[in-house]
N, C-alpha and C positions, 0 to 999 in steps of 0.2 A: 504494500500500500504506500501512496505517496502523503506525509504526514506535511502538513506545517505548522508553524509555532509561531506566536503572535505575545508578545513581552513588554508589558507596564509593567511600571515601578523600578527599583531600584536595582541594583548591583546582585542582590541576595538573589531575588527573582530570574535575574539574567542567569546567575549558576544555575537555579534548580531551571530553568528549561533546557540549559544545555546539558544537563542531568538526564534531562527529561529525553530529550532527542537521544543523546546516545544509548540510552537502556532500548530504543525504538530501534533505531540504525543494529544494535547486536541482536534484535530480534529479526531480523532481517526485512525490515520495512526503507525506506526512503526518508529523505528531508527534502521539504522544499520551498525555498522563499514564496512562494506565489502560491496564495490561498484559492484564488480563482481554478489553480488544475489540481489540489489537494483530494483525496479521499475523507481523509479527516485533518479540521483543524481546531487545533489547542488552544485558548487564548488564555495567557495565564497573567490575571488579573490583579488590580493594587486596591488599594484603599486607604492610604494615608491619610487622604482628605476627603470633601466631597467632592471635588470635582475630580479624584482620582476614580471613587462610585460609578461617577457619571460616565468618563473615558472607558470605565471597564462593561456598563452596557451599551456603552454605544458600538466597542468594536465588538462586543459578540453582536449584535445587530447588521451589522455591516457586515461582517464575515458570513453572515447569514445569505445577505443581499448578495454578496460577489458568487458566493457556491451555494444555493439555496439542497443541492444534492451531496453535500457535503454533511458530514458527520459534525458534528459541533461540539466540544468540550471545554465546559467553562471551569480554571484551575484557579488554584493559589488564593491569595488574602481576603479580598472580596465575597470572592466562592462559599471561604469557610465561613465568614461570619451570615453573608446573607445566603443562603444555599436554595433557600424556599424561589427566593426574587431571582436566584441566575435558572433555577431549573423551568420557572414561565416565563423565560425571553425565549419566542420564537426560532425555532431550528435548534436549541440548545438538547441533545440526548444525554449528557453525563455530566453531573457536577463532581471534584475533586478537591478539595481544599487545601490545608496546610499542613497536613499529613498522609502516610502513604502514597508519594511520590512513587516509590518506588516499585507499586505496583499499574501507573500508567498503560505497561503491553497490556495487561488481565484487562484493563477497561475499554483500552482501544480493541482491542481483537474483537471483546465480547459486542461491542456493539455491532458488531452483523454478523451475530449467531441470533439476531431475534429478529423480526421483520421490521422493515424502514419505517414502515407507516404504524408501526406498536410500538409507543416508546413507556409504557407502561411494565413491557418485560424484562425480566431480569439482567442485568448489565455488570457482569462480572460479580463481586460479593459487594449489593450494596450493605450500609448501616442504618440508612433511613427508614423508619418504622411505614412511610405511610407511600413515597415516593421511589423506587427502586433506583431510578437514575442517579441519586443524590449517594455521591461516597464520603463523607465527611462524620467525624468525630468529635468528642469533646476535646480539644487542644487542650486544654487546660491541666487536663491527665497525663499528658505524655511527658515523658519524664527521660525517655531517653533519647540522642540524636539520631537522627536518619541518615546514614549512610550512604552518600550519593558520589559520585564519580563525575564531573563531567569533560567531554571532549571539547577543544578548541578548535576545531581546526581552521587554516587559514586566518588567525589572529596572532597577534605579536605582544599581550599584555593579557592574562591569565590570572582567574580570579581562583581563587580556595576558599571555600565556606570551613570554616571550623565550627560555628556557636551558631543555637537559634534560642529563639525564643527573648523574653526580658520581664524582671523581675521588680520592673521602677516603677509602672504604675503614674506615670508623669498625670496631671489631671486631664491636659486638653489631648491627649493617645490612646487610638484605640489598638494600635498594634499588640501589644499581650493579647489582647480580647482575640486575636487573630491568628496569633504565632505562638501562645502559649508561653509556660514557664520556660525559664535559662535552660536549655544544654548543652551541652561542651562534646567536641568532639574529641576521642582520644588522642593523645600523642603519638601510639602507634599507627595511628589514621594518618595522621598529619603528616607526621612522616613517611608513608606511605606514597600519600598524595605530592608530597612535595620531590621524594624521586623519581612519580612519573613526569611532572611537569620539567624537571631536570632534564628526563630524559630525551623528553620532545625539544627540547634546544629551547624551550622559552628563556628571554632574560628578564623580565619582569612580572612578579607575580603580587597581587592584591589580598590580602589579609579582608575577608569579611564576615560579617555578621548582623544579626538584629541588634545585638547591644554588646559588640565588640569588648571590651575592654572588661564585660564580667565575661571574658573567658577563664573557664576553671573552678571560678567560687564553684560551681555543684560539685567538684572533687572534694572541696573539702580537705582539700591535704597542703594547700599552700602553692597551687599550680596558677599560674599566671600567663598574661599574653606573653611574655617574654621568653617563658618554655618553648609556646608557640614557634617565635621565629627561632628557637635553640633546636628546630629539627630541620634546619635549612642548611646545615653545619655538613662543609665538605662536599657540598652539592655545587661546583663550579659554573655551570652555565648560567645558574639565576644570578643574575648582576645585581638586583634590585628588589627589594622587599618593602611592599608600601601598604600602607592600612586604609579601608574602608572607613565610615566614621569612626570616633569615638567619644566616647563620655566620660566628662571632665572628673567625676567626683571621685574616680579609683585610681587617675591618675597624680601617681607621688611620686615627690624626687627620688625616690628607690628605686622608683620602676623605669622611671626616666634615665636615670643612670646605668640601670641594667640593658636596657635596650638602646642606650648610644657603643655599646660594646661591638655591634654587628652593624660592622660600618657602610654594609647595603640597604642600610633601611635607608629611603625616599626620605628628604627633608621637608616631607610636605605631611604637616597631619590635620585633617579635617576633623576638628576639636567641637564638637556642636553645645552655642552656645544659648539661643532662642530667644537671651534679652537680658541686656544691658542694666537691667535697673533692679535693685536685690529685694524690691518689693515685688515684682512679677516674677521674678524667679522662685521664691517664697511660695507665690496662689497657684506656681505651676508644680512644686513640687520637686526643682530640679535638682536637691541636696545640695547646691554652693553657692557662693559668693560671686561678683562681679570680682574681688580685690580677690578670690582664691583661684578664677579662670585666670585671671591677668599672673599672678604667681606663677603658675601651671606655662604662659605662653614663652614667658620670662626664662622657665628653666629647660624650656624645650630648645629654645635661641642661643642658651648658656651651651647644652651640651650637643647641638646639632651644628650651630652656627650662626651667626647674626641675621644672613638671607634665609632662613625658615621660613616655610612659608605658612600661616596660620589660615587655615578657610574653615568657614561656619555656616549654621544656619539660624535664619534667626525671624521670629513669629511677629508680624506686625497686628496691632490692636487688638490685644489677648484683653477678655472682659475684666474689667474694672479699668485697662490703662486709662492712664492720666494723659493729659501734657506734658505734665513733667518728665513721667517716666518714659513715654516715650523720647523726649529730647535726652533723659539719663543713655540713653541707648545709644542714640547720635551720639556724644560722647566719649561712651567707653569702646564703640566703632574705631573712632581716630586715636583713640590711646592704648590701643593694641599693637600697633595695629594691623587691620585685617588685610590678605594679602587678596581673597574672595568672600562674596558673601551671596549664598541664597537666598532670598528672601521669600516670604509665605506668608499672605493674608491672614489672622485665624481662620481657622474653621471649624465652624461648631461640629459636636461629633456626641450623636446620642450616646447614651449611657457613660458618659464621661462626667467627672463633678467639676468641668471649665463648664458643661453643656448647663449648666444648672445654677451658675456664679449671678449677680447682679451686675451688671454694667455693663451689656453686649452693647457693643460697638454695631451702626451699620456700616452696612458692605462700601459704602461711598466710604466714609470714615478709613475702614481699614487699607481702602485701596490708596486712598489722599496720604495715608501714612505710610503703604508701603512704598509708594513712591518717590518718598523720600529719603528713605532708608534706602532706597534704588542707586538712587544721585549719589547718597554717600559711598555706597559702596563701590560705585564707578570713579569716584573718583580717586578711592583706596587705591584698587586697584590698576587704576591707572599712573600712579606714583611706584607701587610696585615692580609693577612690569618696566618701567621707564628705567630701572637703576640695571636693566639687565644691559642696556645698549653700552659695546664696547668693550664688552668681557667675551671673554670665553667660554663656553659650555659644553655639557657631554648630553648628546639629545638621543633618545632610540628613533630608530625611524620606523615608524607605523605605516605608512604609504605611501606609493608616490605615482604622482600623473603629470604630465601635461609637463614635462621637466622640472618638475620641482619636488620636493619629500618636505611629509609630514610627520611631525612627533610631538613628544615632549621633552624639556630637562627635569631630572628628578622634582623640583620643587613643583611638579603639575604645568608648566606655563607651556603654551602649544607654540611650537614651531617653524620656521617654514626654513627649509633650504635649499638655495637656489640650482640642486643637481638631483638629477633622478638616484636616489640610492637601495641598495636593499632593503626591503621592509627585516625587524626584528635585528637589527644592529646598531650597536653606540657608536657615534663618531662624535668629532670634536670640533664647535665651530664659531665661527668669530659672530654675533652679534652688532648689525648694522644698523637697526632701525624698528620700530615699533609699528605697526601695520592693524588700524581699526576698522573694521565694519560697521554698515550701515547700523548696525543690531546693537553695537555697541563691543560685539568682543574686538579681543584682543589679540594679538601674534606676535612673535618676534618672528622678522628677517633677518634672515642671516646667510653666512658660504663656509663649506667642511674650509677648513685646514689642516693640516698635515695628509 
């Protein structure tokens, strides 16, 4: 069968569908970008916001529309919390959520062991008491990691899940509700994992997870993220080891110090901060300080480098903000400072206790201030990027067209240089010039040297 896969959300999600594809590709089925000639397609869906909800029924909808004779299967975050709402979109035969990935072949197969036009018959083993289609569980129960493998092929920057799940409970998130409690992948995993990716010539590989940085606490024995990248030891082809988000409140100068010891870690850490002002961080629940993130960016610069490069993200008009607090934000923005910055409307999120707070903001309000919080950040980063002209840098090249290659340098900042080079190789190149789009990003121009 010819399968395609269809990917919102984050980093985490992009593994488990390439997870997902290659348990599909060893069963001996197909991949294929184009859902129009697919037999069956996956879309495996987010939910971090509402308008991530909303993207995730509109392309099962659409994916409906392009292959209406197509198999439909609605997967991942989404899925699992509303299961009932993906199983009545239109064409959809199979819900899957955020466990048992790894039985994907069992559900695809099974959907045409039962006729096209019965989608009331049984579809592999479901759990659903009342709807057969629907494979989803209590997340909240599982307790141990899923085991997933995924294939990269044709990419040049290789992501590794180790941890799911999170245990913070922030108020305005519904992720737990989605992904369940903390697990920690083994270090025999990891290690595992990390000399296949060795093996395949990759040179840089992404450290992720739902809540990164509680990798281990469920060991219980004192394992940390820094075990983690201790199983990349003697593995020469990875050049580079660079982390997914993280969360500030488990980051200590012990761990900081222990992990400047492996001098392939990426000087770029995406430290998620969501707001500047210790009274909204407080009604958010996010355990620190505005003055304990800034300690935290301070010792990272100490022991990485001065060009660190700090990226976040950060929640504009969370209920009750003020003026103040918001301008507290602008603030502690440039007194970082930030080298990017995402920015995010709130969004309200049922069953959460932001959803329930006094002081919603409207949607005009929050957008009036995320746009502000835009400006600053653009112009962070535009200070950032600007101190790279005239130095030297070691960029991987990720692709190249039209005579020119595209990459990154360790610190994230994207690249351009002016000769077609191999994808998945560092070279070294003089920085000319800083190169903006209409959109606002960013690029350095530059030409190899040596």
């Amino acid at each position: 069968m010819k399968i395609a896969m269809i990917t919102l959300g984050c980093r985490v999600n992009q593994y488990e569908s390439d997870a997902m594809a290659e348990l599909l590709t060893n069963a001996g089925h197909s991949m294929t970008p184009d859902p129009s000639e697919a037999d069956v397609c996956i879309v495996n869906t987010c939910t971090v916001t509402n308008i991530a909800d909303r993207k995730s029924r509109q392309m099962l909808s659409k994916a409906h529309r392009l292959n209406p004779n197509a198999r439909l299967v609605a997967a991942g975050c989404w899925s699992q919390r509303s299961p009932e709402q993906a199983a009545n979109i239109e064409g959809v035969d199979a819900v899957l959520g955020s466990a048992d990935r790894s039985k994907i072949v069992e559900i695809v197969e099974g959907l045409f062991k039962a006729p096209a036009d019965d989608r009331t018959d049984t579809i592999g083993e479901s759990s659903h008491p009342i709807d057969s289609r629907i494979h989803t569980r209590d997340i909240m129960r599982e307790t141990e990691f899923e085991e997933l493998s995924a294939s990269r092929e044709g990419r040049t920057r290789a992501y590794l899940k180790i941890q799911d799940g999170c245990n913070k409970f922030c108020t305005y998130c519904v992720i737990p509700y989605a992904r369940g409690r903390l697990r920690s992948r083994s270090l025999a995993s990891v290690r595992a994992e990390a000399e296949k990716l060795d093996a395949e010539g990759f040179v840089e590989v992404v450290l992720t997870g739902i809540h990164l940085m509680s990798y281990g606490v469920d060991f219980k024995d004192g394992t940390n993220i820094a075990d983690a990248v201790n199983c990349f030891a003697g593995l020469d082809n990875i050049r580079r080891i660079r982390f997914g988000s993280l969360e500030p409140h488990l980051m200590t100068d012990e761990l900081i110090a222990a992990l400047a010891k492996e001098k392939r870690i990426c000087r770029q850490f995406h430290l998620s901060l969501q707001s500047g002002s210790d009274t909204v961080l407080e009604r958010m629940n996010r355990g620190y300080t505005s003055a304990q993130y800034l300690h935290i960016c301070d010792s990272l610069r100490a022991a990485f480098g001065e060009d660190t490069a700090i990226t976040t993200d950060i929640i504009a008009g969370f209920p009750g903000e003020s003026d103040q607090e918001h301008l507290e934000t602008i603030a502690f923005m440039r007194s970082v400072p930030l080298a990017r910055t995402h920015i995010f409307p709130y969004s309200r999120r049922s069953g959460t206790k932001a959803a329930a707070m006094r002081g919603q903001l409207s949607n005009a309000e929050k957008s009036r201030r995320a746009g502000e919080l835009i400006a600053v950040s653009r112009e962070l980063e535009r200070e950032y990027v600007s101190r790279y002209v005239g130095r030297v840098e070691t960029v991987l090249v990720e692709e190249n067209k039209n005579g020119l290659s595209f990459g990154c340098t360790d610190t994230y900042v994207k690249t351009i240089i002016d000769t077609e080079l191999p994808p998945n190789t560092l070279v070294r190149v003089q920085i000319d010039s800083v190169k903006e789009e209409n959109d606002g990003e960013l690029s350095l121009l530059s030409h190899r040297i040596g």
